[in-house]
N, C-alpha and C positions, 0 to 999 in steps of 0.2 A: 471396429476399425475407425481409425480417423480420416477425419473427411477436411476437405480444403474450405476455411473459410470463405465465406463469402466477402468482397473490397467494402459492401455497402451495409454493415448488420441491420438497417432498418427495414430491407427489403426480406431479410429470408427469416422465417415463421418460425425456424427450429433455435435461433439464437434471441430472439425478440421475446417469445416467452417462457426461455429460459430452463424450464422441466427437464425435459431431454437431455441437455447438457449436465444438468444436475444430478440426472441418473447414471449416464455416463462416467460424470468424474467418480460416485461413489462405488462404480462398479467395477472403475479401476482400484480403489483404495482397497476394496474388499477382496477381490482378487490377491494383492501382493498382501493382502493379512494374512489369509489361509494361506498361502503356498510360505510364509515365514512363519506359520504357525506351526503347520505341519512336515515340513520336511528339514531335514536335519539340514543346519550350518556348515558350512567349510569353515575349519578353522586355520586354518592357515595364516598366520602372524600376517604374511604380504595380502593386502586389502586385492589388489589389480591382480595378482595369482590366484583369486578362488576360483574355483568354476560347479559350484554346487547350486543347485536353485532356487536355494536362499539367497532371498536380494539382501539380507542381511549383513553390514559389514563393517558395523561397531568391533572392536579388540577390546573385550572383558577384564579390562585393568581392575585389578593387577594379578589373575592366574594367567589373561594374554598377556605380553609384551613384546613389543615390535624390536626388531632385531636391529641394533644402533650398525650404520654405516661402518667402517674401520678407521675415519677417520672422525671419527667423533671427538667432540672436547666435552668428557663428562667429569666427573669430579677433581678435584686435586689428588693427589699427592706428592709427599714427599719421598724420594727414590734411596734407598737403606742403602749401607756398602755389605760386606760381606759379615762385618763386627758387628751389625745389627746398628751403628751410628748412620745418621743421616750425609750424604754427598756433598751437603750445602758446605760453601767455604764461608758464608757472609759477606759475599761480593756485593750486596745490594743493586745488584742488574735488576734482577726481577722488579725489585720496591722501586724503581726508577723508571723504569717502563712503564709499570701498571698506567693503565692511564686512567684506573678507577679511583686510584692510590686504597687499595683494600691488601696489600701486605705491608706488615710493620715486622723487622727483624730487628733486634738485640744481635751483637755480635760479643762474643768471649775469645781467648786465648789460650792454646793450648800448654800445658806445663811443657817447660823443654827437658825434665825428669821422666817422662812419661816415655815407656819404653816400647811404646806403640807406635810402628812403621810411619802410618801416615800423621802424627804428631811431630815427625822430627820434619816434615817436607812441606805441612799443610798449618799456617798461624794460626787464621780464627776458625772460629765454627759459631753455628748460631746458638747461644743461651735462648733465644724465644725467636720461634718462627709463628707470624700469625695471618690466616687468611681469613677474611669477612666475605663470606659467601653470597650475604643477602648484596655486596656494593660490585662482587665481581660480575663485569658484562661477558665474563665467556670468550675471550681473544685469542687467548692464546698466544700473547705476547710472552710471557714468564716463560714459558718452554721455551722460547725462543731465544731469548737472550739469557738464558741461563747457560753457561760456560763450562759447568761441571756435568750438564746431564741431571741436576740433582732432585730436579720437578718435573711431572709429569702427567696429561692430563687422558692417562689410558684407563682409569679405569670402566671405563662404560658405564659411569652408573652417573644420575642425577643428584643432586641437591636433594636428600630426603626432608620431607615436611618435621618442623619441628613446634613446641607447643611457646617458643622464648625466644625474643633474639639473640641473646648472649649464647643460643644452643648452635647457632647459625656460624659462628665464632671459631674457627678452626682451630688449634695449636698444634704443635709436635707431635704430641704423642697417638693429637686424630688421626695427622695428615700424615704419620709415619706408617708405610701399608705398601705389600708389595712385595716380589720378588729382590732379592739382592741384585744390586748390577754391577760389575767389574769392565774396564776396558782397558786394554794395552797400556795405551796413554795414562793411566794413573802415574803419579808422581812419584808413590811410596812403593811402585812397582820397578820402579826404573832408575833410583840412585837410595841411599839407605840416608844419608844425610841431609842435613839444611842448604850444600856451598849449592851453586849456580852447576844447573847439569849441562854433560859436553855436547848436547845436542841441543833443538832447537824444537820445546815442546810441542805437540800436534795434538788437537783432542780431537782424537778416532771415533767416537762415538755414533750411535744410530740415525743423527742427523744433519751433523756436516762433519766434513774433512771423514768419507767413509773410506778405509783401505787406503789411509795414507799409511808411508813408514820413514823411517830413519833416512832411506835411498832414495827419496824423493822431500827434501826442507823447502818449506817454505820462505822464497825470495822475500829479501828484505828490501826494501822500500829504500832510494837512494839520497843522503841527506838535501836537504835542500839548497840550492847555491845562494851566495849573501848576499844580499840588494846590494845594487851600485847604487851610491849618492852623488848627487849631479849639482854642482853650484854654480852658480852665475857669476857674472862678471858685478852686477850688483849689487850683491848679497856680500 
């Protein structure tokens, strides 16, 4: 057991030469050897949830792994439509947010021949979408201001170790991964052509404007009134 030191160590005999205390600690040491030697571990991913007698509670990466929160921001990607093409319009939100500046987008043009829905309603797409994993700080800005839904950072997984930097180097066809997403609000769902559509578009999506519709538009903003100019009797 332990015992309350003494205020003055010069005075008590058990700390002054020291032996006793030294058998002590190693009899604690020896003690949590055996009972980690011999008795089996709780494995349990949650550290604070074992309750086995093993003081043991290292996570054996990588056959353990700790179970990521639901709000994690692990890797990119990019969020597919239903054609297997990627979401992105080439709004460059994302590349202007970053505050890491670690995406670089190319933007293209869709053929107006192309006889594909979201072609006649949607101009660019990205020709190169590219994210540098080693300069991203993990923000989660790009989800954020991305408009289309078209990035996303659900997949639970980290930054796998790689042997190069250029492997750290994201592009399209990495960063394309994922279930297809669709939402009401798509464009090529809700007019078949290029003209201006009769409503007042809302994107429904899983992060803002959720369970908005048609029966509820969003108020427009009233023009601003024009400065009065004041002149003097001077002037």
């Amino acid at each position: 057991m332990a015992y309350d030191a003494s205020q003055d160590p010069t005075k008590d005999v058990r700390e002054r030469i020291y032996i006793p205390e030294l058998l002590r600690g190693l009899a604690v040491t020896t003690r949590h050897f055996l009972l980690n030697l011999f008795r089996d571990r709780d494995k349990n991913t949650s550290v604070v949830d074992r309750k086995s007698a093993s003081l043991v509670s290292t996570v054996q990466y990588p056959e353990e792994r700790v179970t990521y929160p639901p709000g994690y921001r692990g890797l990119h990607r990019l969020v597919p439509r239903e054609d297997g093409k990627p979401r992105c319009v080439a709004c460059y939100m994302c590349a202007t947010v970053c505050p890491a500046q670690c995406i670089y987008i190319e933007a293209g043009e869709y053929d107006p021949a192309d006889p594909a829905p979201d072609s006649r309603v949607i101009e660019k797409f990205p020709t190169k979408f590219v994210i540098d994993e080693l300069r991203c700080i993990v923000c989660g800005f790009c989800v954020e201001a991305c408009p289309k839904d078209a990035i996303r950072m659900d997949t639970n997984q980290h930054t796998p170790s790689e042997y190069t930097r250029p492997s750290f180097v994201y592009d399209i066809p990495k960063l394309l991964k994922g279930p297809p997403v669709s939402h009401p609000s798509d464009p090529w769902f809700r007019r078949s052509g290029s003209e201006e559509p009769p409503y007042q578009p809302v994107e429904a999506h899983s992060r803002i404007g959720e369970g908005r519709s048609e029966s509820h538009p969003v108020k427009s903003l009233p023009a601003p009134a024009a400065p009065v100019v004041r002149f003097s009797k001077g002037g």
